[in-house]
C-alpha positions, 0 to 999 in steps of 0.5 A, spaced: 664 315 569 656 315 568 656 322 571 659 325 567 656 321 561 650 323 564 652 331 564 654 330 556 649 327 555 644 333 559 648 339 555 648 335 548 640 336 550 639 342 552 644 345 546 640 341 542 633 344 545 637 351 545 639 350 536 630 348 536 628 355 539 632 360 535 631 357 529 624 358 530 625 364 532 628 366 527 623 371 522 620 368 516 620 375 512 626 378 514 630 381 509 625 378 505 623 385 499 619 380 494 613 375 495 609 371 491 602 370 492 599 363 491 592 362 491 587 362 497 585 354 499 578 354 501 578 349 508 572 348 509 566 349 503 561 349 508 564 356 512 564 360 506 559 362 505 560 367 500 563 366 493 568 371 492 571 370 499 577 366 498 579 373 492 577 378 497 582 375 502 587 374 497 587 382 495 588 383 503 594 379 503 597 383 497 594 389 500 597 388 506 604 385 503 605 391 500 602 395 507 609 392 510 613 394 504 614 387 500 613 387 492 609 381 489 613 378 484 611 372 479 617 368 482 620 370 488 623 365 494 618 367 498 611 364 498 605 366 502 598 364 501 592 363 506 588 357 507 581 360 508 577 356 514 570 360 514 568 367 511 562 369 513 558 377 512 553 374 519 546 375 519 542 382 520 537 379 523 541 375 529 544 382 530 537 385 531 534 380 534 540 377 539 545 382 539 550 383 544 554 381 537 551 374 534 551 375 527 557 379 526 561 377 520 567 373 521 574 371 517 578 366 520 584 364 516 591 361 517 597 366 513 602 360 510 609 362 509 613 358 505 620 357 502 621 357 494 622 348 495 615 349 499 618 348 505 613 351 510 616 357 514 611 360 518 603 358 520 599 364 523 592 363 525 588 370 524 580 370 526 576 377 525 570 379 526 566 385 525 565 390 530 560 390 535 560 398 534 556 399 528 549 398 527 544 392 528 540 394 522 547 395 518 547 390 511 551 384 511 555 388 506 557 394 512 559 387 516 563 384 511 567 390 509 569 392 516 571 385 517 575 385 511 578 391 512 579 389 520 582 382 517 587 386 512 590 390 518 591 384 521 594 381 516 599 387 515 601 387 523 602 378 523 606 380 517 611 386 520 612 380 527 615 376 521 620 381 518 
């Protein structure tokens, strides 16, 4: 009687584990067409050090919605936003001096998904940082564009593993 009891016991839990795993598996974008973009939340204040940051990466995530072929929409079901934890366009100087990629640029973000009752559905941490081919004497602007652009393009690439 207790075997058996035990082994029902066994098999309720692992179809219980079995039902967890496929619902998480389950893309949060698929057969999404629209999403509204809410605005970027700033984590961190001191990682930010630039004051336009939270609107660039918004733009990438519009930018990149629209890369995965998803419209914006002012009320769609679907929700995304960012929440920014450091931007950075790095230091010409560390890159001249130290090299072997101290002070590049950097954008570490989590891409949030949400349901329209703002149930979260998915929570993707992106980190980029800026490309150790350019040159040390490049501007922080240089770093800071091709840390965006790398940003955006990763962006779309979490955004089509959730379509």
């Amino acid at each position: 009687m207790i075997c058996k009891i035990s082994k029902a016991a066994i098999g309720f839990g692992l179809m219980l584990i079995a039902s967890v795993v496929l619902a998480q598996t389950v893309p949060a974008l698929r057969g999404v067409k629209t999403v509204q973009v809410d605005p970027t939340v700033v984590s961190n204040p001191e990682k930010v050090k630039e004051e336009a940051a939270p609107n660039l990466v918004q733009d990438s995530l519009k930018n990149a919605l629209r890369g995965a072929n998803i419209e914006l929409g002012d009320s769609a079901p679907i929700r995304a936003h960012l929440i920014l934890d450091e931007f950075t366009s790095g230091s010409m100087a560390k890159r001249f001096m130290v090299g072997m990629g101290a002070g590049r640029s950097s954008v570490t973000c989590q891409l949030v998904i949400q349901d329209a009752a703002g149930k979260e559905l998915a929570n993707t941490k992106i980190h980029v940082r800026g490309n150790l081919a350019f040159s040390p004497y490049q501007g922080n602007n240089t770093q800071r564009r091709q840390a965006v652009s790398s940003f955006e393009q990763r962006l779309i690439e979490e955004i089509e593993k959730m379509k």
